[in-house]
DRENDO-1510 file (C-alpha; in Angstrom, 1 decimal, always signed):
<recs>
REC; n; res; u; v; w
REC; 1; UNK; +18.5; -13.3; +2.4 .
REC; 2; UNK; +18.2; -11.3; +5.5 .
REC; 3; UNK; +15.1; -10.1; +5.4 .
REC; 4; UNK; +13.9; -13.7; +4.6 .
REC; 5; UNK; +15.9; -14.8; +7.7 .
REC; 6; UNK; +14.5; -12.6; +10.0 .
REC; 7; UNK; +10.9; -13.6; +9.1 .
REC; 8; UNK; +11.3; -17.2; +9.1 .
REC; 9; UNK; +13.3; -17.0; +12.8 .
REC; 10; UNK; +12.6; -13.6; +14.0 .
REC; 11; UNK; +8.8; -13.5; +13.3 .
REC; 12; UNK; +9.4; -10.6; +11.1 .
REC; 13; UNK; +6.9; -8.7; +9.0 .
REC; 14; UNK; +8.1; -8.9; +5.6 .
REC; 15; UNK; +7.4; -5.6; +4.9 .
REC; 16; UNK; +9.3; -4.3; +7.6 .
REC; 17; UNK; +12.0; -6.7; +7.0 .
REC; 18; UNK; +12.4; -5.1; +3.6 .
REC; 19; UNK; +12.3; -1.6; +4.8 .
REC; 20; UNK; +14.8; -1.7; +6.9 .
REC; 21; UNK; +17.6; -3.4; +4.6 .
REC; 22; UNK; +16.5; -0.9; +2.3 .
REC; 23; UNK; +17.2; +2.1; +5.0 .
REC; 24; UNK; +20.5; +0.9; +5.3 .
REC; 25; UNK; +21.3; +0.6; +1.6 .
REC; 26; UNK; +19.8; +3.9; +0.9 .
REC; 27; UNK; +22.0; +3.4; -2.6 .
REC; 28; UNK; +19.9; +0.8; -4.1 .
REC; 29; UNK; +18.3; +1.3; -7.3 .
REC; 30; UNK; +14.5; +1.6; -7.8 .
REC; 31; UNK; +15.4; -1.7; -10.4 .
REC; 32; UNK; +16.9; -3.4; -7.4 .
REC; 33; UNK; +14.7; -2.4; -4.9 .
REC; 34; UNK; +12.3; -3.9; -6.8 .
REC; 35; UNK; +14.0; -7.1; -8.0 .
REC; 36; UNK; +14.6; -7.6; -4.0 .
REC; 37; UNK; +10.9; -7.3; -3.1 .
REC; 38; UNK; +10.1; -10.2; -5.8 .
REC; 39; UNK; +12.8; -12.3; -4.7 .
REC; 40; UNK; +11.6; -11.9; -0.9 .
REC; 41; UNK; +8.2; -12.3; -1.4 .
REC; 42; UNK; +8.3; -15.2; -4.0 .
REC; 43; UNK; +10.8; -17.5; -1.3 .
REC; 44; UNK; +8.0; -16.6; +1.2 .
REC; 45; UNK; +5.1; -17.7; -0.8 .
REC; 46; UNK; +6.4; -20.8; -2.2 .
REC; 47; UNK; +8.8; -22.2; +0.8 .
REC; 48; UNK; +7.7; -25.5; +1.0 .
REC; 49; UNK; +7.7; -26.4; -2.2 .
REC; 50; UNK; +11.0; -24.9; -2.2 .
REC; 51; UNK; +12.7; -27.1; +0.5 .
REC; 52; UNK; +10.7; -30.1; -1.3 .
REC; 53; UNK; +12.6; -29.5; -4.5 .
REC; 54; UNK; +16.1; -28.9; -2.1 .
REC; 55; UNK; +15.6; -32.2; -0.3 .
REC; 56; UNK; +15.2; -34.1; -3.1 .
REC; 57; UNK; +18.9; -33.4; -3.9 .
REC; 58; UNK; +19.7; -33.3; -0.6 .
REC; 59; UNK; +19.6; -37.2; +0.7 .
REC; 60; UNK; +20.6; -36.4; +4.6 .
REC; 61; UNK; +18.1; -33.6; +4.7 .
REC; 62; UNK; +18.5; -29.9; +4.7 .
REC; 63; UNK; +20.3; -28.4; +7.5 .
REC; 64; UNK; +18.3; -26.6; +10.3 .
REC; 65; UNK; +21.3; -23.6; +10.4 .
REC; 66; UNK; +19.3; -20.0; +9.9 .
REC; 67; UNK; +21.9; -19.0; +7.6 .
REC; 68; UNK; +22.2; -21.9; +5.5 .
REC; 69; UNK; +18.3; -22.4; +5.6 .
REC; 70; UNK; +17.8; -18.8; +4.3 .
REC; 71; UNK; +20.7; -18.5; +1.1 .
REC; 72; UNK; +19.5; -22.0; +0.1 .
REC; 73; UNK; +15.6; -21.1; -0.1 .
REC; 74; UNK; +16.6; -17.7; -1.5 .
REC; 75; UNK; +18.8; -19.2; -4.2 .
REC; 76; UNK; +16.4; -21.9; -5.2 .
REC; 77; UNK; +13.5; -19.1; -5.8 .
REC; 78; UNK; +15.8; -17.1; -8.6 .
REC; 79; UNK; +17.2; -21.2; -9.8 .
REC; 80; UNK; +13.4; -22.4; -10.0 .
REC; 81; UNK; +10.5; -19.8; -10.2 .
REC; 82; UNK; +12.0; -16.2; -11.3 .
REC; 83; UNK; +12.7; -15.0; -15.1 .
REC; 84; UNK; +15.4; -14.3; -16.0 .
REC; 85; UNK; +17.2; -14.8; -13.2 .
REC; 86; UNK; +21.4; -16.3; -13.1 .
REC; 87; UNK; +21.6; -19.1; -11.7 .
REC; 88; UNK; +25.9; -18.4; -11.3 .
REC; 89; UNK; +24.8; -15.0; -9.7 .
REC; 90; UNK; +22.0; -16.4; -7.6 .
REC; 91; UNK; +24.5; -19.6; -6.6 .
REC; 92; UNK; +27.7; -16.7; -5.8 .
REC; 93; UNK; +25.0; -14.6; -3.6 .
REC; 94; UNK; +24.0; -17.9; -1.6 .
REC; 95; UNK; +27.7; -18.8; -1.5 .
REC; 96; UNK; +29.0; -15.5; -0.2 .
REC; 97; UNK; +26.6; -15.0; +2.1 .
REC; 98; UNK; +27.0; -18.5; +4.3 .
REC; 99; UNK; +30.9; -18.3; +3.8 .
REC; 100; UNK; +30.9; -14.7; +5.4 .
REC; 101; UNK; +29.4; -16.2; +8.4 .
REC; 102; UNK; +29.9; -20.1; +8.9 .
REC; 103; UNK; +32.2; -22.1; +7.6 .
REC; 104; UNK; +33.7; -23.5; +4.1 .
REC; 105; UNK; +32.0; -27.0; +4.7 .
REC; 106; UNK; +28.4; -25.3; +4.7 .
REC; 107; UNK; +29.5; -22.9; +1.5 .
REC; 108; UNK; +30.5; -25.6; -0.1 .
REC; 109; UNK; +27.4; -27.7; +0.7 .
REC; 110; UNK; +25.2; -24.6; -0.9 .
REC; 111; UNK; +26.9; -24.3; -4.0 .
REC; 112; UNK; +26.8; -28.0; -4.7 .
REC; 113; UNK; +23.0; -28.5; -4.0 .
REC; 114; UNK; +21.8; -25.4; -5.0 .
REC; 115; UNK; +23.6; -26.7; -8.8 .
REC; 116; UNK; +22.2; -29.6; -8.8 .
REC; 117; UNK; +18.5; -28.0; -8.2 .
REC; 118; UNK; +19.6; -25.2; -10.5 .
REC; 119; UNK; +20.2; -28.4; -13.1 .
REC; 120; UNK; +16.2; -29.0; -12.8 .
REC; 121; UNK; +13.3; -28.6; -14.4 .
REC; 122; UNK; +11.7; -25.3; -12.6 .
REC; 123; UNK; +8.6; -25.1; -10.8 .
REC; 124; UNK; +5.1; -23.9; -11.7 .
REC; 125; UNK; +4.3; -20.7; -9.3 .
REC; 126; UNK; +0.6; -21.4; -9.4 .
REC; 127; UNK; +1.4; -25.4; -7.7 .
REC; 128; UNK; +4.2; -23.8; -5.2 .
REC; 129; UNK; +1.8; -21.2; -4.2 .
REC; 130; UNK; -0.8; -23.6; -3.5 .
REC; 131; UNK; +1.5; -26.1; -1.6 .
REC; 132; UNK; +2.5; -23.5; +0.7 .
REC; 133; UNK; -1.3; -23.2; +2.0 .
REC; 134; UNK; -1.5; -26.1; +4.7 .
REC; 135; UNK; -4.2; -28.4; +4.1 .
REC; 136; UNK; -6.8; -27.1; +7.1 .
REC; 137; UNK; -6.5; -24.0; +6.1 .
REC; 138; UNK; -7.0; -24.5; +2.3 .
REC; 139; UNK; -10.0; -27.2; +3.2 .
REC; 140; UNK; -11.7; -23.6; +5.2 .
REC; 141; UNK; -10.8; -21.4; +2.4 .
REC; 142; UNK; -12.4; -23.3; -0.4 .
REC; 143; UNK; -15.0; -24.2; +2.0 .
REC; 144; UNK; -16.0; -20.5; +3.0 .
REC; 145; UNK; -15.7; -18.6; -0.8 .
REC; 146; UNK; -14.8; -21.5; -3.4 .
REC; 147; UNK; -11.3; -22.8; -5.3 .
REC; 148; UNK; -11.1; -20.0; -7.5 .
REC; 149; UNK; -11.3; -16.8; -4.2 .
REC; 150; UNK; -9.3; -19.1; -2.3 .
REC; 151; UNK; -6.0; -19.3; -4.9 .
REC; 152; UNK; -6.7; -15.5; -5.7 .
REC; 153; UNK; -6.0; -14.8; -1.7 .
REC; 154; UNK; -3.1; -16.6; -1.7 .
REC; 155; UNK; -1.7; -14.9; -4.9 .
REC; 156; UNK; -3.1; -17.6; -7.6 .
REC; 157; UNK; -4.6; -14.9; -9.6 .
REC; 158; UNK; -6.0; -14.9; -13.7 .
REC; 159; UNK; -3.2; -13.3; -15.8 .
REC; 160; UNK; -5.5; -10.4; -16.5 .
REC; 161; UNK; -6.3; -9.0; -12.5 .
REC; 162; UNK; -4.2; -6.4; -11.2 .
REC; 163; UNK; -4.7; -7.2; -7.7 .
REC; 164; UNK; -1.3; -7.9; -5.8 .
REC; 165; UNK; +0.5; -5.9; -8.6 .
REC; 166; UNK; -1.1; -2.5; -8.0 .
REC; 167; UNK; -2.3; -0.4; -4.9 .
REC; 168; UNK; -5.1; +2.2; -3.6 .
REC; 169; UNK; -4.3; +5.7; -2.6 .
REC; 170; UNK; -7.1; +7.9; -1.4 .
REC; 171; UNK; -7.7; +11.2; -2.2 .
REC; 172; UNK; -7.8; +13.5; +0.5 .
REC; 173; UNK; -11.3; +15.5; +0.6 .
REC; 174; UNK; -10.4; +19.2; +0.1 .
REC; 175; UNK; -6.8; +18.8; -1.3 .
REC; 176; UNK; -5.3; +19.2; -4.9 .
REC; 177; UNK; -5.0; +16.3; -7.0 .
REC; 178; UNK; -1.4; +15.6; -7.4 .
REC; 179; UNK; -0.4; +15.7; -11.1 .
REC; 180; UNK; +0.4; +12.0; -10.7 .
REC; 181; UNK; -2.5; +10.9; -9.3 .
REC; 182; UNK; -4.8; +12.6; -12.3 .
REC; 183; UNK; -5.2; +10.2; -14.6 .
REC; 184; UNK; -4.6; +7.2; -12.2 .
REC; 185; UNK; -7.8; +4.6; -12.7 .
REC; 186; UNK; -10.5; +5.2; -10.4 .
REC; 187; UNK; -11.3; +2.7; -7.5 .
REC; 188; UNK; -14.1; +0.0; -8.4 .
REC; 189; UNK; -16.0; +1.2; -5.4 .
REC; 190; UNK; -14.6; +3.7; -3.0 .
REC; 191; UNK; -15.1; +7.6; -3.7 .
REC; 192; UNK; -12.0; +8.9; -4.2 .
REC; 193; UNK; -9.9; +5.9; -4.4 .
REC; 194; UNK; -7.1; +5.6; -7.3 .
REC; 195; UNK; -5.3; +2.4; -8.4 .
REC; 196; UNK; -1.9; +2.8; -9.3 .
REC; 197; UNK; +0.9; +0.7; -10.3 .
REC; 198; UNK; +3.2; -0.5; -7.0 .
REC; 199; UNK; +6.2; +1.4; -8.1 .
REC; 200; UNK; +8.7; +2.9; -6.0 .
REC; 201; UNK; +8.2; +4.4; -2.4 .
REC; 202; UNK; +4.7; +6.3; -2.5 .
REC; 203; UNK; +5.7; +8.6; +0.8 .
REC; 204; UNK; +7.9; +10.4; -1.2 .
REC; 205; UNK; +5.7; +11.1; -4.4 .
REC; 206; UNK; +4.4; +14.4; -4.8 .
REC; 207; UNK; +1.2; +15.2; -2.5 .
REC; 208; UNK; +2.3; +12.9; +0.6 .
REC; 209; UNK; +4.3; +15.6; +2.8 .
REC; 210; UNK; +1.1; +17.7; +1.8 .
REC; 211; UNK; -1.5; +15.3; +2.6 .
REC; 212; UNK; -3.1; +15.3; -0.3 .
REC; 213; UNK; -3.3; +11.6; -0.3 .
REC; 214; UNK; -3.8; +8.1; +1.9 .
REC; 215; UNK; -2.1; +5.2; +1.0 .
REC; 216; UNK; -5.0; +2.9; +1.7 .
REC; 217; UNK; -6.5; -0.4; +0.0 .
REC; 218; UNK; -9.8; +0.1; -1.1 .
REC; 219; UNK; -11.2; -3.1; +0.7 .
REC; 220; UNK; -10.3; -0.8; +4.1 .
REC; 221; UNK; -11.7; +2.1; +2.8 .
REC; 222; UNK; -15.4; +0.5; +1.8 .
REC; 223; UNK; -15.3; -1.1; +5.6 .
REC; 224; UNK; -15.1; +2.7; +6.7 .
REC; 225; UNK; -17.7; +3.8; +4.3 .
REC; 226; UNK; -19.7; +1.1; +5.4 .
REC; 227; UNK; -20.7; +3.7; +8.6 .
REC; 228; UNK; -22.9; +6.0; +7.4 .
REC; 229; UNK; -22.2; +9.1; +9.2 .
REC; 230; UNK; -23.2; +12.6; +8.7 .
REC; 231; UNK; -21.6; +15.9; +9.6 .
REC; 232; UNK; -21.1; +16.4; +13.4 .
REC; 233; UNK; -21.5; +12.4; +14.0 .
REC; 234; UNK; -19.8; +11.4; +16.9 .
REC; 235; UNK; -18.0; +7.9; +15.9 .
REC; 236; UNK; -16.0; +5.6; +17.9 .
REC; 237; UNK; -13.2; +3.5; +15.5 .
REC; 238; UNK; -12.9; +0.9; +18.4 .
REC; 239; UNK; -9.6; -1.0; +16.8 .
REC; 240; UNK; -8.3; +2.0; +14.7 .
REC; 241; UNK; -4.6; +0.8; +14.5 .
REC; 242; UNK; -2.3; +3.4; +12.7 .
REC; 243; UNK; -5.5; +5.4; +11.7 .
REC; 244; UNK; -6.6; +5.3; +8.0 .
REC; 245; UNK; -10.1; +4.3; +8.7 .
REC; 246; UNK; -9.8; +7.0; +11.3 .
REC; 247; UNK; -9.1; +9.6; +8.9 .
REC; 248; UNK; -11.7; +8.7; +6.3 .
REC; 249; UNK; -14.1; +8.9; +9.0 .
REC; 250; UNK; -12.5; +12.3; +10.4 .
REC; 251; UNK; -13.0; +13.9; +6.6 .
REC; 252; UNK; -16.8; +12.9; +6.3 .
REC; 253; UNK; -17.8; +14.2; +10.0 .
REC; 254; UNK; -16.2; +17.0; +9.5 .
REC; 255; UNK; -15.2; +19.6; +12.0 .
REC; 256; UNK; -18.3; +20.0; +13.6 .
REC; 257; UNK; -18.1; +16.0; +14.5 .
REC; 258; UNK; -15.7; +13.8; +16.2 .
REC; 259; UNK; -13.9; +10.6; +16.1 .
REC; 260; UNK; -12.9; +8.5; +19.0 .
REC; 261; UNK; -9.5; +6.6; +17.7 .
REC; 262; UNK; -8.8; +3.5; +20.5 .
REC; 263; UNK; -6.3; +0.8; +19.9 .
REC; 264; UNK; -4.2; -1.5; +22.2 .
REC; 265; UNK; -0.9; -0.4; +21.2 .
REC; 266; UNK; +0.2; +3.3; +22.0 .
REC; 267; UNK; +2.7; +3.0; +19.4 .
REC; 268; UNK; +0.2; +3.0; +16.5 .
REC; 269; UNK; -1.9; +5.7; +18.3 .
REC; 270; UNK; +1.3; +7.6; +17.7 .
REC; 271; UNK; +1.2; +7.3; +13.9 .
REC; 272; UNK; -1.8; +8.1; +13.7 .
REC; 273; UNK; -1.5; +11.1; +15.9 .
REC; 274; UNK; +1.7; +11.8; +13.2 .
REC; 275; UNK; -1.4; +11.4; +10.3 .
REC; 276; UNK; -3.5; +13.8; +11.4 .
REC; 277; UNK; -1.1; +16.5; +11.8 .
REC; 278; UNK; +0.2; +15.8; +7.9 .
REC; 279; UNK; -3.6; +15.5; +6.8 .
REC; 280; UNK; -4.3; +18.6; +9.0 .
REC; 281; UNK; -7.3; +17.2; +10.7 .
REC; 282; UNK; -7.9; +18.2; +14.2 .
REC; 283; UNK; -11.6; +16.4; +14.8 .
REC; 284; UNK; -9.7; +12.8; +16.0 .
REC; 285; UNK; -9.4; +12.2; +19.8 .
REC; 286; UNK; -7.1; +8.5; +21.0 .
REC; 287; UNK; -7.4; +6.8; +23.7 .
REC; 288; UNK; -5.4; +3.6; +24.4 .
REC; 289; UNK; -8.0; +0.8; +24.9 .
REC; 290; UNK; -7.6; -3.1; +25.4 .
REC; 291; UNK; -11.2; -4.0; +24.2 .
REC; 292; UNK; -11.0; -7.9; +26.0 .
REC; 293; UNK; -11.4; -6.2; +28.7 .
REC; 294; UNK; -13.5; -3.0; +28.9 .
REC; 295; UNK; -13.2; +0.4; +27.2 .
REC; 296; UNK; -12.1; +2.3; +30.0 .
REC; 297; UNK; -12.6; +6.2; +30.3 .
REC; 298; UNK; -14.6; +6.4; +26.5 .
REC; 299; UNK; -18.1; +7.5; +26.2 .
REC; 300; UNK; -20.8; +5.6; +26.5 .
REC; 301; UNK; -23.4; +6.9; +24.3 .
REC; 302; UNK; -21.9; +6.7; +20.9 .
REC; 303; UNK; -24.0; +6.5; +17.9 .
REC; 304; UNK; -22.2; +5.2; +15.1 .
REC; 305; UNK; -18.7; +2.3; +16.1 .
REC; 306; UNK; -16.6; +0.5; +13.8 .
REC; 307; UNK; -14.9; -2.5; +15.1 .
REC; 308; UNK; -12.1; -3.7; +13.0 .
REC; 309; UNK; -11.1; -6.4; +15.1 .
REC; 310; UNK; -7.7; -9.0; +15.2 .
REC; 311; UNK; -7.9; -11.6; +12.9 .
REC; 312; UNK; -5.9; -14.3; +11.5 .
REC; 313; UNK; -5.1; -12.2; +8.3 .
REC; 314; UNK; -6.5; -14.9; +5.9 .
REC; 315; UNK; -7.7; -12.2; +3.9 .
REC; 316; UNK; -4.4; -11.1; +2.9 .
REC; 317; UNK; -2.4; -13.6; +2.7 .
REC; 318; UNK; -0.8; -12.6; -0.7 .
REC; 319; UNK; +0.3; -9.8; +0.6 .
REC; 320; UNK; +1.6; -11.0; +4.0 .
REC; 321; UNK; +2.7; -14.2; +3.2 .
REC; 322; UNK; +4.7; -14.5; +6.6 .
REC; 323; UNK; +1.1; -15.3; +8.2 .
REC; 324; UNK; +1.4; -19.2; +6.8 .
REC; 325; UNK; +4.4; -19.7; +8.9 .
REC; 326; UNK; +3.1; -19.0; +12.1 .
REC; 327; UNK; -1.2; -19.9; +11.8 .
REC; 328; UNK; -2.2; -22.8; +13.9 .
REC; 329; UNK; -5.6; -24.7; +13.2 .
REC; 330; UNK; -6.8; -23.5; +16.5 .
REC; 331; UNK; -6.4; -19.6; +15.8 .
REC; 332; UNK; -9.4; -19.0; +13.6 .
REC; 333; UNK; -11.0; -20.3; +16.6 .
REC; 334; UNK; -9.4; -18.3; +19.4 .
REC; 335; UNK; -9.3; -15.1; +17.4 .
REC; 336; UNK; -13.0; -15.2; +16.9 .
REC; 337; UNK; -13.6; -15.1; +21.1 .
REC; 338; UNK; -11.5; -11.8; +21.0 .
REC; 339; UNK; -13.3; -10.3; +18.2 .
REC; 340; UNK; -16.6; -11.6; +20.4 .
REC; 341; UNK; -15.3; -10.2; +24.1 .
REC; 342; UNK; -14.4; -7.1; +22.2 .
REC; 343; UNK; -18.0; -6.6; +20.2 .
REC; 344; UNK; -19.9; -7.1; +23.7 .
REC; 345; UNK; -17.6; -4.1; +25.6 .
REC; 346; UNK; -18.2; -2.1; +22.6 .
REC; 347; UNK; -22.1; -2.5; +22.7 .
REC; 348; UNK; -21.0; -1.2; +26.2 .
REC; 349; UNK; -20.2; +2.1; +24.7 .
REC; 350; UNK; -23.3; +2.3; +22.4 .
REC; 351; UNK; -26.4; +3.9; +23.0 .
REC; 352; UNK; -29.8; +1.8; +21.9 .
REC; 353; UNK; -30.2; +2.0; +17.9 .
REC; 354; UNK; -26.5; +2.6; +17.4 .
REC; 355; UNK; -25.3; +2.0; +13.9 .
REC; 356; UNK; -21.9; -1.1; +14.3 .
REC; 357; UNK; -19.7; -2.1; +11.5 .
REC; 358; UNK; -18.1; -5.1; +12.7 .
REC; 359; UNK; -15.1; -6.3; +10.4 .
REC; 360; UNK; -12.2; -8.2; +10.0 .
REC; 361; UNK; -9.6; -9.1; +6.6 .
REC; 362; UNK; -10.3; -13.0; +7.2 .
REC; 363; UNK; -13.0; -14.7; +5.3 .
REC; 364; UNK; -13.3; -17.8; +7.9 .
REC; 365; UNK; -16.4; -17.8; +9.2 .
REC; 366; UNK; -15.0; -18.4; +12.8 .
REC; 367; UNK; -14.3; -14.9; +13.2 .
REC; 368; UNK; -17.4; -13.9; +11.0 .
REC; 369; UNK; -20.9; -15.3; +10.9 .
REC; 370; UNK; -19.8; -17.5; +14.0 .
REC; 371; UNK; -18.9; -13.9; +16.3 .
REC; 372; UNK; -22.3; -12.3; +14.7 .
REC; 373; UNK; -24.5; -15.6; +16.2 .
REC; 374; UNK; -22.7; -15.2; +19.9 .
REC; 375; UNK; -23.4; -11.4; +19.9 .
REC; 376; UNK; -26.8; -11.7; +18.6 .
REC; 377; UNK; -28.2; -10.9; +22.6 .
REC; 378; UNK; -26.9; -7.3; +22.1 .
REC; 379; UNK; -26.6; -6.8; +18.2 .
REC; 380; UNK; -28.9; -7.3; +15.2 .
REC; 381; UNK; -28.2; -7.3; +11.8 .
REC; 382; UNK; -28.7; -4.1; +10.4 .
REC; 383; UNK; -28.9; -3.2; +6.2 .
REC; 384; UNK; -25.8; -1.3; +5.7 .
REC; 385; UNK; -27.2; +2.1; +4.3 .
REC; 386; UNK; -23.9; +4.0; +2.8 .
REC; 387; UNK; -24.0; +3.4; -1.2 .
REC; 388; UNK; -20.3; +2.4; -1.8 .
REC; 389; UNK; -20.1; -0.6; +0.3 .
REC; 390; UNK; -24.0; -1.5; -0.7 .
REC; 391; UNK; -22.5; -1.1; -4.9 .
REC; 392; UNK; -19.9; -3.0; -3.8 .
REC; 393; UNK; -21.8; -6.1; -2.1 .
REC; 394; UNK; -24.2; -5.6; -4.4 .
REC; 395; UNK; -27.6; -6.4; -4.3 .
REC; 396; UNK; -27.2; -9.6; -1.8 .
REC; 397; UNK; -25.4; -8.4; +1.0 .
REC; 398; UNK; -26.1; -11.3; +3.5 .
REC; 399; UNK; -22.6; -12.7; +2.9 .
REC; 400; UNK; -20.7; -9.5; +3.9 .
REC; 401; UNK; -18.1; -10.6; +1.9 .
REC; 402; UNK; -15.2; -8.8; +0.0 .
REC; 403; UNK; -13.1; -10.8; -2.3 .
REC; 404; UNK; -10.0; -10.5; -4.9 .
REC; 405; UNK; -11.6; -12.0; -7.9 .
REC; 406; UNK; -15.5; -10.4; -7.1 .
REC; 407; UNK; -14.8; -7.0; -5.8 .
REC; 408; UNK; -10.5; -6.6; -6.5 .
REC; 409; UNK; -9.9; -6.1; -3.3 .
REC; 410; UNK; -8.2; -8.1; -0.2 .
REC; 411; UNK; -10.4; -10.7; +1.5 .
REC; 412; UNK; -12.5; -9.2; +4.5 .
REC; 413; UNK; -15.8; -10.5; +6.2 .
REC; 414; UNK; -18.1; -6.8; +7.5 .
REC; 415; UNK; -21.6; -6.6; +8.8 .
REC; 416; UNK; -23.7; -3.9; +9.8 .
REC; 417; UNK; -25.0; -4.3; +13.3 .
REC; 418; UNK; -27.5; -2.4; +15.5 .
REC; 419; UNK; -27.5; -2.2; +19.2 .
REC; 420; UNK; -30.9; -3.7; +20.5 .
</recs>
């Protein structure tokens, strides 16, 4: 209830609001740990239906108290949309919870309506899901990749894919295999990516301290392979984040080459300072950057750039369902003039010929074909040249799009671009 609390008021990640209860109840279970994840993630991605089914019951409306708001949507996901789940232990957790901290009226108030919804018929995930999607952006989805893409990227997916209940690693060039790892499926697309079951916390499986692995989706990893760079390429990963691009990059220049890392945020220039050391790569150089407005004290002659720029996140919306509750109409809109201010000071950086992967994990074509068409003074569309993305995009590439259903992977839009 917390965790869901502190992304619906605090603007949270969930992830992180997960992690942390987790830190300080280093005693849970694997079982638990896991049966908390579901339970946070299934209230996030179903909400509104959710507080539809509560107000039903609930003539004078559903009060606005974070507390209340919180155990009530918390306790109605285990009443209405998990298996197995009690609906006396799910009504004493809600209970508990807002007596602790307010007072026996709004208790009371909880246990009585979350009975009555708990009385109910329950709810079809598939419906909730899609009522959770607010009707602009489900009209832009369909729109830009079809009904069927558009419920698989908000977690709508065929009984038979594993995407959203697995993840990538990648195997570090030059390591061991982990005994774990070896008979873990192969990526679709991605050379050396493994798809494993999401179980338990991967930093502390057997390899990680080494560096023997990445934990990386393998949509991210094809946008990196989508460069192709030799050995001693000099590269510039304009909007590198916490690095694993970076790395993947850093392994196939090798020591004789170089990758510029550059991100707003010092913080994630940090981690991935921290990544390199554990991956014991010593060929990546940062630089804190803020790309809307220049690129500062970097080369200027680069040959090869990958711009992984903001977004909305549409392409991973099953994953971070926390991005419904704070997208506005206008944001597709508005994030596409960053990604466009910070594709023109990159070309800034890049010599004549230079080799671009522009790329972001939305699908909208506001921040994809729409950027390409106001860059298209400085930038052409290249052919992308590296095999896995080109097996992966397959023989039409013009789209430049990665999707759940097609490719198993999140949503992302990535072009190749050449400097004119």
């Amino acid at each position: 209830m917390i965790a869901v609390e502190r992304v619906l008021y605090d603007k949270s990640f969930a992830a992180a609001a997960l992690n942390a209860e987790f830190t300080r109840y280093p005693q849970l279970s694997s079982r638990e740990r896991a049966f908390a994840t579901e339970l946070v993630y299934t209230t996030l991605r179903c909400r509104r239906a959710l507080e539809a089914e509560l107000g039903k019951q609930a003539p004078r409306g559903l009060p606005k108290d974070r507390v209340v708001r919180a155990a009530l949507l918390v306790g109605a996901a285990q009443c209405l949309l998990l298996e197995n789940a009690s609906l006396p232990i799910a009504v004493d957790a809600a209970v508990t919870r807002v007596k602790a901290l307010r007072d026996p009226k709004s208790s009371g108030f909880v246990n009585a309506l979350l009975r009555r919804v708990g009385g109910g018929p329950r709810l079809d995930r598939a419906t909730a899901m899609r009522q959770n999607v607010p009707e602009w952006l489900r009209v832009r989805l369909e729109a830009a990749v079809g009904g069927a893409e558009a419920d698989a990227l908000v977690g709508v997916l065929p009984t038979q894919s594993a995407l959203g209940h697995s993840t990538n690693v990648r195997l570090v060039r030059g390591h061991p295999v982990p005994d774990w790892l070896e008979q873990a499926p192969m990526g679709r697309f991605a050379p050396g990516s493994r798809r494993i079951d999401r179980q338990g916390d991967l930093h502390v499986m057997p390899g990680y301290a080494s560096g023997d692995f990445v934990i990386h989706e393998e949509g991210a990893q094809l946008i990196a392979w989508g460069l192709d760079v030799r050995e001693g390429s000099r590269v510039l990963d304009a909007c590198a984040g916490r690095g694993q691009k970076s790395t993947l990059l850093a392994e196939r220049v090798g020591a004789s080459g170089t990758v510029w890392s550059s991100d707003l945020y010092e913080a994630k220039l940090g981690a991935l300072t921290a990544e390199t050391v554990r991956l014991g790569l010593n060929n990546i150089r940062t630089l804190a950057v803020d790309w809307s407005v220049g690129g500062g004290a970097l080369p200027s002659d680069f040959e090869f750039a990958l711009v992984d720029a903001p977004c909305t996140g549409t392409g991973t919306l099953y994953k971070r369902p926390e991005i419904l509750e704070r997208l506005s109409e206008s944001d597709p809109g508005r994030m596409g003039e960053l990604a466009t201010q910070i594709l023109r000071n990159v070309g800034t950086h890049c010599r004549s010929g230079a080799e671009i992967v522009y790329a972001v994990c939305s699908v909208l074509p506001e921040e994809g074909e729409q950027v390409l068409e106001r860059v298209s003074d400085i930038f052409e569309r290249g052919t992308f040249k590296s095999e896995p993305l080109r097996s992966a995009l397959g023989a039409d590439v013009s789209s430049g799009l990665l999707l759940p259903l097609r490719h198993g992977t999140d949503g992302y839009f990535v072009a190749s671009l050449r400097k004119r």
